[in-house]
C-alpha positions in Angstrom: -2.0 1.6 0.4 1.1 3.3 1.8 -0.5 3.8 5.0 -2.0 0.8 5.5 1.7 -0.7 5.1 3.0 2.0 7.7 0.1 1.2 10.0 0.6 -3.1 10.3 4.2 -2.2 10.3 4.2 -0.2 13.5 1.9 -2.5 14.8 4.4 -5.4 13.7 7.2 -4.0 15.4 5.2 -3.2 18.2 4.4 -6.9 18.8 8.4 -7.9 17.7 9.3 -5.6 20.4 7.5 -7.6 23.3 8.6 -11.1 21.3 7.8 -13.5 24.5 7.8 -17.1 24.6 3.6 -17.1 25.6 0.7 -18.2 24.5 -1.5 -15.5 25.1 0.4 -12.1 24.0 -2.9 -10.4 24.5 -3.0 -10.6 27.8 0.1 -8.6 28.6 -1.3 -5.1 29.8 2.1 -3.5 28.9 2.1 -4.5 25.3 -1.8 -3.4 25.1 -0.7 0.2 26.9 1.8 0.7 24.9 0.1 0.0 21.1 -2.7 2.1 22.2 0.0 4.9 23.3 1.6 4.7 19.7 -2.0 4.4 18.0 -2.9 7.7 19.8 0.2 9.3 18.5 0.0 8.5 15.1 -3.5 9.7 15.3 -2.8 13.0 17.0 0.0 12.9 14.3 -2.5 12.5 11.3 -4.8 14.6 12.5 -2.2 17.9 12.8 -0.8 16.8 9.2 -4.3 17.0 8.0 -5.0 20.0 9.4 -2.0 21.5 7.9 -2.8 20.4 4.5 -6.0 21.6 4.6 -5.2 25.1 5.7 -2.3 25.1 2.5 -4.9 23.8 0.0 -7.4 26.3 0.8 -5.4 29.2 0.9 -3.1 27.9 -2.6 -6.9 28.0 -3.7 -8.0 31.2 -2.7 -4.5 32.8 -4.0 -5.1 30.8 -7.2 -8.7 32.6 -7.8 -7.2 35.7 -6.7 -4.3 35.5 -9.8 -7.4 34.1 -12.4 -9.6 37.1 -11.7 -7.0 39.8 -12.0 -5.6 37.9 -14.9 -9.2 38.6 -17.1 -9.5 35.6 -18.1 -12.5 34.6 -20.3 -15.8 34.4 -18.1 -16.6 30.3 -19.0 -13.0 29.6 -17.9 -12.7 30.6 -15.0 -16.7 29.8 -13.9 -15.5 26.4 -14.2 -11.8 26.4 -12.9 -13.5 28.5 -9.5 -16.7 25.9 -9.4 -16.3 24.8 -5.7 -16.1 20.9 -5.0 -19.1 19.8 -3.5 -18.5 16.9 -1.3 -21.3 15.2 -0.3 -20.7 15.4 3.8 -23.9 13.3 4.9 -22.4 10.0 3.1 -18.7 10.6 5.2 -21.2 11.1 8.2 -22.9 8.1 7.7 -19.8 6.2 7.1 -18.9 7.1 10.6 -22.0 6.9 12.5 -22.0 2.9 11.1 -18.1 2.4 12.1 -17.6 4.1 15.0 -21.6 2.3 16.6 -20.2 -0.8 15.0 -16.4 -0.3 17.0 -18.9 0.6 20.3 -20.8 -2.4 19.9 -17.8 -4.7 19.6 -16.2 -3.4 22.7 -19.4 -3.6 24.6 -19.4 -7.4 23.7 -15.9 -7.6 24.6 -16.4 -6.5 28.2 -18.9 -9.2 28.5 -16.7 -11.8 27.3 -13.8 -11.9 29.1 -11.3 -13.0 29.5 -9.6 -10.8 26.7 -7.7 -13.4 23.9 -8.0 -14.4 20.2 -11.9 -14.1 20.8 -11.8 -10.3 20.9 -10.3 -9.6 18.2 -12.7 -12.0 16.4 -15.6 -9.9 17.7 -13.7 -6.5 16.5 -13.1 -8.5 13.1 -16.8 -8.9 13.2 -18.3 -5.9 14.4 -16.7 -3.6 11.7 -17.4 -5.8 9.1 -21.0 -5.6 10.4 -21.0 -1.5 10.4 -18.9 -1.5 7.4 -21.9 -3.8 5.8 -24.6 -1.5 6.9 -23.4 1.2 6.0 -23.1 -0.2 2.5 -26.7 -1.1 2.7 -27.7 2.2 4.1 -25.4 4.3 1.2 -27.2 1.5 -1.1 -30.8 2.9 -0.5 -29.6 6.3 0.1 -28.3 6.7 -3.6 -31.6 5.5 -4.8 -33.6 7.8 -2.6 -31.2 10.9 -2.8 -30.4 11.1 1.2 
């Protein structure tokens, strides 16, 4: 939820900071340049801070083992404390295959309909919910048939 707050708030103050008396704000190329600059930070951003929390989790994890083993502890304890997570990868795969075709999709439609305005965003709007929906079709059947 927090990030979802940080994210429309950059995007707010974005949009505050090119505060114009127009009707069509989405036609300014500068204010488009420049959220899609700040997007691609906070994603280069995000992806670094997740790449450094992964690297601290796994090796707090390994050192963790490392101290239960030496420890002795009992044999049922620690077969479950070192059970490895498994995380079902081909569901998160899926997930993206359907958003990012869906994003593709929406963009190609986009380019066909210009003039860029309100409309855009309405395909965007549309498009993800679309991918987002198949997906949860696709995850649907998938449970049932054990993908």
């Amino acid at each position: 939820m927090k990030r979802i707050i940080a994210t429309f708030t950059v995007f707010l103050s974005v949009a505050a900071a090119y505060a114009q008396d127009r009707n069509e704000p989405l036609i300014d190329r500068g204010m488009i340049r420049d959220t899609l600059n700040i997007g691609g930070i906070l994603m280069v951003m995000y992806i670094i801070t997740y790449l450094i929390l992964e690297i601290l989790q796994r090796n707090l994890d390994h050192r963790l083992k490392s101290k239960i083993i030496e420890s002795g502890t009992q044999e049922g304890i620690v077969s479950r404390l070192l059970a490895n997570k498994k995380r079902d990868n081909r569901k998160v795969i899926l997930q993206w295959i359907c958003v990012l075709l869906s994003i593709g999709g929406g963009l190609s439609i986009i380019n066909f309909a210009q003039p860029f305005g309100l409309h855009s965003i309405a395909i965007m709007a549309f498009s993800l919910g679309a991918g987002l929906l198949a997906y949860y079709l696709i995850s649907g059947r998938a449970g049932k048939d054990d993908l």
